[in-house]
LOBA-556551 format. One record per atom (N, C-alpha, C): x, y, z. Coordinates in steps of 0.1 Angstrom, whole numbers, plus 5000, padded with zeros to 4 digits. Layout:
N
XYZ ...
//
This chain:
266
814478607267 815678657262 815978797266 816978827271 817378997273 817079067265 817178997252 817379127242 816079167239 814679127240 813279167242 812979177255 813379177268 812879257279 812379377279 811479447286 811279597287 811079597302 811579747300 811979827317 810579837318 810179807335 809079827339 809180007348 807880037352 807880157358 806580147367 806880107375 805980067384 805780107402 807180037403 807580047419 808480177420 807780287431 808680357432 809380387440 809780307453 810580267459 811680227450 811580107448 812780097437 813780157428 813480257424 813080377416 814380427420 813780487436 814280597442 815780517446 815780417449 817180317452 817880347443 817280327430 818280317421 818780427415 818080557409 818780637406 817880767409 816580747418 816080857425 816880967433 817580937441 818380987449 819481067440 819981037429 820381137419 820281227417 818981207408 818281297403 818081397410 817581407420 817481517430 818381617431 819881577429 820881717427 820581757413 820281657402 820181727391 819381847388 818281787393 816881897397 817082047398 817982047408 818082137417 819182227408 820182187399 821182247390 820582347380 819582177373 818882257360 817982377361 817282367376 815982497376 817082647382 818382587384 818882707389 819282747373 819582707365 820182737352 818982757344 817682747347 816182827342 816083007346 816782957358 816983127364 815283157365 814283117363 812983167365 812383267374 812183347369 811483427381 809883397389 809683447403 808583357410 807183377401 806383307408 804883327404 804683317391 805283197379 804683147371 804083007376 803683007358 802582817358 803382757355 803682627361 804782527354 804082387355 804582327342 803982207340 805582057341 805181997348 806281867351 805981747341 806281727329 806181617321 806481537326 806281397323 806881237332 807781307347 806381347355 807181387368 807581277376 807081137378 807881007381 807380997395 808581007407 808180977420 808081147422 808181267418 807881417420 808981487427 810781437422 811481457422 812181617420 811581677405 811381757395 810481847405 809381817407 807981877412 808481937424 809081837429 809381877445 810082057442 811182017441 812382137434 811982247429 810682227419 810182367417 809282397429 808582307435 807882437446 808882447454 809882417458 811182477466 812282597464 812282577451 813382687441 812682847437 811182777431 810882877422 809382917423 808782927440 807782977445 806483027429 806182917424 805182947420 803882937415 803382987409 801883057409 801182907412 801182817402 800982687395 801682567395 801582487398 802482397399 801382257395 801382177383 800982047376 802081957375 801681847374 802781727371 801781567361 802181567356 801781437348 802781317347 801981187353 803081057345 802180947341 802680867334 801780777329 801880667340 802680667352 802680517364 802080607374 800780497376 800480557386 801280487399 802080427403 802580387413 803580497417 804380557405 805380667409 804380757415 803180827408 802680917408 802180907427 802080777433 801080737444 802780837450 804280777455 804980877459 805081007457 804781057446 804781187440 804081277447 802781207450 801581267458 802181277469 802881157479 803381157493 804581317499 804781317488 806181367484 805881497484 804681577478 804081667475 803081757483 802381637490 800881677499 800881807508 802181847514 801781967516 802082087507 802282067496 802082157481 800682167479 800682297470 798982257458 799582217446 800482117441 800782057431 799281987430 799282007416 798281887406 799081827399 798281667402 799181517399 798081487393 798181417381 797281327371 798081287364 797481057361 797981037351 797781057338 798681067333 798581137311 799681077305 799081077292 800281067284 801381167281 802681157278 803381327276 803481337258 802881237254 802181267239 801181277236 799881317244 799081367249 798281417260 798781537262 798581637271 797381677276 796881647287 795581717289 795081827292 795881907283 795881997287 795382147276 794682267275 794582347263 795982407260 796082457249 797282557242 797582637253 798782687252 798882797259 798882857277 799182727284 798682727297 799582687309 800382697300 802082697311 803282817307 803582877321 804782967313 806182887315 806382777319 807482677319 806682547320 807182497308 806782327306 808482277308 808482177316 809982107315 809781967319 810881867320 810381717317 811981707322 812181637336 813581537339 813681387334 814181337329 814981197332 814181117324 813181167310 811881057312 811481067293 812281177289 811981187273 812381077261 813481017267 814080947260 813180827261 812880787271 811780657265 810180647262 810080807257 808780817250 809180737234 807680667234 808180607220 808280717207 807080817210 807380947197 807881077202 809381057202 809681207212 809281317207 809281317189 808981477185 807281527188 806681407189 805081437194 805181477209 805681397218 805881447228 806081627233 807281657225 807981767224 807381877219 806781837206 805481917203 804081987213 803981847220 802881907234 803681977240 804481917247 805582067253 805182167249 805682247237 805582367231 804282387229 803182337225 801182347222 801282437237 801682337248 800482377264 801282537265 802782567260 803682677266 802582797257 803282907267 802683047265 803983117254 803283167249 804383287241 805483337247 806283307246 807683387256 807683307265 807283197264 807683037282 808683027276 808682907281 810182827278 809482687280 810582597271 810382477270 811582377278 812182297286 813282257289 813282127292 814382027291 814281907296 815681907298 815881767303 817281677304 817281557303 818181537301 818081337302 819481367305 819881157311 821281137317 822281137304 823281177305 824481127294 824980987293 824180887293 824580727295 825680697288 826080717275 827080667271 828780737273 828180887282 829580927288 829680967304 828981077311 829581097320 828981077330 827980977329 826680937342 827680817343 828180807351 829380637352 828580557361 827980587367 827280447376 826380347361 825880417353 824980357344 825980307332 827080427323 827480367315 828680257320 829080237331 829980117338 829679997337 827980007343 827079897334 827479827330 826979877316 826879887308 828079827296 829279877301 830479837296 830279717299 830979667312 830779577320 829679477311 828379477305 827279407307 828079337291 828779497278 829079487266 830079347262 830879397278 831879287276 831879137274 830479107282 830078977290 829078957275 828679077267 827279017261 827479157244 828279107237 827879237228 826679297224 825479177225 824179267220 823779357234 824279327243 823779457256 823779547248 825279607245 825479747238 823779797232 823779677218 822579727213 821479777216 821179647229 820479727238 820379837242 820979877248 820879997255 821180117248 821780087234 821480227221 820080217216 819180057218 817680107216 816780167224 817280147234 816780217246 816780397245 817980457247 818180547253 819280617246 820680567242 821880607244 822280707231 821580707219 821980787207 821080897208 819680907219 818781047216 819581147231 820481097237 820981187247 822081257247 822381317233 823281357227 823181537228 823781637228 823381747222 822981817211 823381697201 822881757187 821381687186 820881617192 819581507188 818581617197 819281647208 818181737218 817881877210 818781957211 818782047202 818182057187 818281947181 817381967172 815581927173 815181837184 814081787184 813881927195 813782027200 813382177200 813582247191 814482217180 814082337165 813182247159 812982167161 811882087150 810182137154 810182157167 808682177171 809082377173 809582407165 809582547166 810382657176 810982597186 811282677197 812182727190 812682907198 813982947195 814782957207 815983057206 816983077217 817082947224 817482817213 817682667224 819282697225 819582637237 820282627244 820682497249 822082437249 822382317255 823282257267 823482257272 824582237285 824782087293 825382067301 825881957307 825481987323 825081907329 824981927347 825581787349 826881837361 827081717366 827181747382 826881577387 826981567401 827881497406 828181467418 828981387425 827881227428 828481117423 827280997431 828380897438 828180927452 829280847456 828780747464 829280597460 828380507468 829280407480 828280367492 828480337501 829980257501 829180157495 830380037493 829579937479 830279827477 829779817465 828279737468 827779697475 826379647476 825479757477 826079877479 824780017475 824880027458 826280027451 825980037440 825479897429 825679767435 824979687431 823779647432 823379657444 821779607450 820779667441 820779787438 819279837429 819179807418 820279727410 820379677395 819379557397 819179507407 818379397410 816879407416 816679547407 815279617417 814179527399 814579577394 814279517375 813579627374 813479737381 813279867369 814079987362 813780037357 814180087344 815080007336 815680017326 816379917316 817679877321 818879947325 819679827332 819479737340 818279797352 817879667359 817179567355 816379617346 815379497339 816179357329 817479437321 818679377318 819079277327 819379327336 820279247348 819879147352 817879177356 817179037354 816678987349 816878997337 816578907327 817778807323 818978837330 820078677329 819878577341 820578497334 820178387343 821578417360 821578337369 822078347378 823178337376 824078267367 824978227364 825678347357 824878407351 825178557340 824978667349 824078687357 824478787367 825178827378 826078677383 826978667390 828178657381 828278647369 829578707361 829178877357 828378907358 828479077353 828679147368 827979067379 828079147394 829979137393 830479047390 832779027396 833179107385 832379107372 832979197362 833179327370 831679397376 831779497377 833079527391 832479447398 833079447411 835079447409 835079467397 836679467397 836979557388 835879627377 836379727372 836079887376 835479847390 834980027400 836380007405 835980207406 837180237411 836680217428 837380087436 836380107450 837680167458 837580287466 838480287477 838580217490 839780237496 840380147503 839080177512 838280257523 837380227533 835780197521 835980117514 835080037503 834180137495 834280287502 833280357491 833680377473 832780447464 832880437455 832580517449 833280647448 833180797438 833080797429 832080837422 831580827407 830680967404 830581017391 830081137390 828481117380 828181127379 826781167368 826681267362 826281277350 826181427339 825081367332 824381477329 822981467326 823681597313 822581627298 822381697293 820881757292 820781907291 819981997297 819982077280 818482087276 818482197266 816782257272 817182387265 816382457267 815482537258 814482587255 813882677242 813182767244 813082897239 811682927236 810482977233 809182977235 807882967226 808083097223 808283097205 807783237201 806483317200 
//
């Protein structure tokens, strides 16, 4: 049944098909809106395929550079991705940190908070490993507004299946809000939080670039998508296929927005 599927995190090829390639502008927005100065420690929560990782040794030249995820398959690109960095890669939990108090002067976390199962434990290590005066930061996508490749889906899936919806609010869709983020950083103590929006441009080839990775079965829309039967995903593929905006030489302009809060350690 769809409605007990779970997104796998495994293949990181896949990954990067589907909404790897994103991320990568987001990256690049949020550490400019850290404004950080060089030659701190920074710690990468669910660094994934090293997306995130990459960006700070590119952006923000510094001292330390760690990353943790719980897949080691992402982590095996992460490493690829990285090797001529001195980034440290180990798997961890991001609700248990391997890490002592006090040992990052920026802890931050892209694209990966929302499907911890105890975010405020999570969030808590965050703030434990940060130094006095760090900062704490994350982001996740805005699924239910202005990431449109995902919430189009989505629509599209609602229409064909009302419990999708449900789905995908158990998943992800009510903790990516600004009031939910914002508060799960006053709850573990941080001050001066901060919230904002980053958006990018995601413009796809034609429509088999933006269909093909739904069929990768990772993270939750694609794991969705195969979990129907053939018959069910050849009516959600025409659904969609007629409610994108496709232009006349077949590409497909769509934007993504991610929200971005920030805190920090008193």
């Amino acid at each position: 049944m769809a409605e007990t599927i779970q997104p796998r995190w495994a293949n990181a090829e896949l990954y990067e098909r589907y909404v790897g390639r994103w991320s990568r502008l987001v990256a690049r927005e949020f550490l400019a809106w850290l404004d950080a100065p060089p030659g701190l420690d920074w710690l990468d929560i669910g660094c994934g395929t090293g997306v995130l990782t990459e960006a700070i040794a590119e952006q923000c030249a510094p001292e330390r550079l760690a990353g943790i995820d719980a897949s080691e398959g992402f982590l095996d690109l992460a490493r690829q991705r990285l090797m001529n960095t001195a980034a440290e890669l180990a798997q961890a939990d991001a609700q248990d940190l391997p890490f002592p108090d006090a040992e990052f002067d920026r802890v931050v976390s892209g694209l990966m908070l929302n499907f911890v199962p105890e975010k405020e434990r999570a969030a808590a290590e965050m703030e434990r490993v940060a130094r006095s005066g760090g900062e704490v930061a994350l982001y996740v996508w805005d699924y239910t507004g202005g990431m449109e490749m995902m919430r189009r889906y989505w629509d599209a899936a609602a229409e064909l299946n009302p419990r999708a919806r449900d789905l995908q609010d158990s998943w992800h869709a009510a903790f990516c809000q600004p009031e939910p983020l914002y508060r799960l950083l006053e709850k573990v103590g941080l001050g001066l939080i901060e919230v904002r929006t980053i958006e990018v441009p995601t413009v796809f080839r034609d429509f088999d670039d933006y269909w093909t990775p739904f069929l990768g079965g990772q993270a939750p829309a694609p794991a969705y998508c195969m979990s129907l039967s053939e018959e069910e995903r050849t009516r959600l593929r025409e659904r969609l296929r007629e409610s994108l905006p496709i232009q006349p030489d077949g590409s497909i302009p769509l934007t993504a927005c991610a929200w971005a809060v920030k805190g920090r350690k008193r």
